[in-house]
C-alpha angles and dihedrals in degrees: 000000000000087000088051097054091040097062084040091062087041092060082044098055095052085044093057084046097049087050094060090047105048106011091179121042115214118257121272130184120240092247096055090049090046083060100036086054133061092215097148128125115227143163100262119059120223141246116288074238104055101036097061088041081062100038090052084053086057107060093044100058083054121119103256115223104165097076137082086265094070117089104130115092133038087262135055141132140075116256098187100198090046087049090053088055084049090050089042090051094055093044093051083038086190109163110234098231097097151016084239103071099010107049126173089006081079102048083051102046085050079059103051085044086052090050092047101049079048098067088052096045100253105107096123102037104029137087133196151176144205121250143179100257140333091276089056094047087044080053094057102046085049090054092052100040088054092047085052095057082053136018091190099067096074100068094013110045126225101297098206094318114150104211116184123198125208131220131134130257092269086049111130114269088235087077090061090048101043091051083058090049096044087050096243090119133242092248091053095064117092123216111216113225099235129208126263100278093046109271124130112248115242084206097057090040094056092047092049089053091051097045092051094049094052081057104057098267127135111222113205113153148042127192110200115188130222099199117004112221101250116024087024092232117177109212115220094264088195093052092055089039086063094048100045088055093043090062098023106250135134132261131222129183114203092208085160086119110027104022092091084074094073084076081067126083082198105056119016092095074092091081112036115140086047098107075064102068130097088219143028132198102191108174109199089192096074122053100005084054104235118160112266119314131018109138127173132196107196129195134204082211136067122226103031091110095053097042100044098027100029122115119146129224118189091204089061108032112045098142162015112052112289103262084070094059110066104176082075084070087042130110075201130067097190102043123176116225109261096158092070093063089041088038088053101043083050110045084046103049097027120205095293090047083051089044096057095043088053090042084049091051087052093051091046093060094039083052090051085043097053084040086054096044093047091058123077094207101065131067118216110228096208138308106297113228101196127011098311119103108186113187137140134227116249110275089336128118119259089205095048098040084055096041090058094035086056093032099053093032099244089127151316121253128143132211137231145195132222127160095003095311137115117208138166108264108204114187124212105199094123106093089184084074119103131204085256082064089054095053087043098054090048096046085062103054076050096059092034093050100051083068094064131077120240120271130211090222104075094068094124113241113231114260118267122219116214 
């Protein structure tokens, strides 16, 4: 064992210093690393030697994403005590369904869950549980909100009921699928038109309830967004709140972004309105920088997750009380241990130590934005409200700044498109970046950019108000 983990922290290592030197790898196709790579699968094993020689191959042709190259995606960093509890869980290798087998993980991840009802205001009255993802934990308050409107859905089926969900247009695209999973149907889900900065607009939701009520729908659920996943809009969650009660829904508040800003005086004002919700997706993979992935659904009630997830198995739960048994609360039954990594970041930076990463995040994405406005050759997309910075290069192409900059290993940064525009989305969720990154970064879709010919299609259209 302890040969095992030593040439596996040798791999680690070269791959940390591989990281410093070349924080971005050039692009290569899938057909040229299949053959790069022996990644086949055959009858005989291989030599102790040669397997690690390809494993560490392996890892360093592997797309790098904790550096101040990585901008591409909602998640990044390397948050080195929340990667030992990540190590330690797969070591341990408990499955968190009971006391019995699991231990004092349990008794932890009840307390990350504790800590995070807290932040909402829920701490006395709320319940949680741990899930593979944002889409999973959006599934899950979908399920719940639909077995609400009626008890009878769980044991008996629809029976001919047309439900609708609600979200806007910059919703996440989980809420579509899972409409298709739960058997609601996809074309039963409504995108919200939102304002101009992102937001879903109460008015346009309201008329789209009524109208579908007029025509024999059943509305039951509404997913509000902190944080949408490209313009980083956060919806007026008391608006919602208003309407949902006005018409009796549900209302969810996808928080798996920008939930993470309620740890901030600074900046939780963001999510007022939050303590309001029925549900609550809180990742804490993207902006707390935990390794992937550590979602949480979160409940101002106590008992959802028994009465709508609950089945027992005598063979699995044969003791301790049940709240200490939390695969009874799971939509799992195997579940790897994600609250030792998330445990571990938080007991060790604290919440001031939390407050001052996400401010950190903030100030990261008003600095890009000042660097933005101060050059001539950017356009600012629109005042970003949370970590997200959206702009476009002068008469240059968002898609194919982005395509070089991924294809020749300079950086990764992705695009996005809003109101008929497409504009380089660059997302601040490493707290390990400086301000030097962001010149950095800049400096490079400058250099980049001189190389392109100029597109019509960067003349800015004129802002549209709803």
């Amino acid at each position: 064992m302890n040969h095992v983990l030593n040439k596996t922290f040798e791999i680690a290592e070269k791959y940390i210093s591989d990281h410093e030197s070349r924080p971005v790898l050039p692009y290569q196709s899938p057909e040229k690393m299949a053959q790069r790579l022996d990644l086949h699968l055959g009858e005989e094993g291989m030599s102790e030697t040669h397997f690690f020689q390809l494993l560490e191959q392996i890892i360093l042709a592997t797309p790098k994403t904790a550096g101040e190259g990585f901008y591409n995606q909602l998640f990044g960093g390397r948050n080195f005590i929340a990667v030992a509890g990540e190590i330690l869980a797969a070591v341990m290798n408990n499955s968190m369904y009971t006391y019995k087998v699991a231990g004092p993980q349990i008794l932890l991840e009840k307390e990350v869950l504790r800590k995070m009802l807290s932040k909402i205001g829920w701490e006395e009255t709320g319940e949680g549980a741990f899930a593979p993802g944002g889409s999973m934990t959006n599934l899950i308050a979908m399920i719940i909100a639909r077995n609400e409107k009626f008890q009878s859905i769980r044991n008996e089926g629809f029976n001919g009921m047309k439900l609708t969900a609600y979200t806007s247009v910059e919703g996440h695209y989980s809420i579509m699928k899972n409409a298709g999973i739960i058997g609601i149907g996809r074309h039963n889900v409504r995108h919200i038109p939102s304002d101009i900065t992102g937001k879903m607009r109460p008015d346009a939701l309201r008329s789209q309830i009524l109208t579908d009520i007029q025509d024999g729908f059943i509305p039951f659920f509404i997913n509000a967004t902190a944080s949408t996943t490209v313009l980083g809009a956060f919806d007026p969650l008391h608006e919602l709140h208003k309407i949902a009660r006005e018409f009796g829904l549900w209302m969810h508040t996808d928080g798996a972004f920008g939930g993470s800003a309620i740890m901030s005086q600074r900046h939780k004002h963001l999510l007022d309105g939050a303590e309001l919700s029925d549900s609550f997706s809180w990742n804490a993979h993207k902006m707390m920088s935990v390794p992937l992935t550590a979602s949480v659904i979160l409940f101002p009630k106590k008992g959802l997750l028994n009465k709508h997830i609950s089945e027992h198995a005598d063979y699995l739960f044969q003791s301790d009380e049940d709240d200490y048994n939390p695969g009874l609360n799971s939509i799992q039954c195997g579940r790897k241990n994600d609250a030792l990594k998330v445990w571990a970041s938080w007991k060790y930076f604290g919440d001031e130590g939390y407050e001052k990463r996400i401010n950190h995040l903030f100030e990261l994405a008003q600095y890009a934005v000042e660097a933005i406005k101060s050059d001539s050759e950017f356009e600012l997309f629109q005042e970003p409200e949370g970590t997200t910075v959206c702009f476009e290069v002068a008469e240059k192409s968002s898609k194919e700044i982005c395509h070089i900059l991924d294809q020749k290993g300079i950086l990764k940064v992705g695009y996005g498109s809003a109101r008929g525009r497409t504009f380089i989305r660059v997302a601040f969720v490493n707290p390990e970046i400086t301000f030097a990154n962001v010149d950095d970064f800049f400096e490079k879709i400058r250099q980049v950019a001189k190389e392109l010919a100029p597109t019509v299609e960067s003349a800015y259209a004129p802002y549209k108000l709803f």
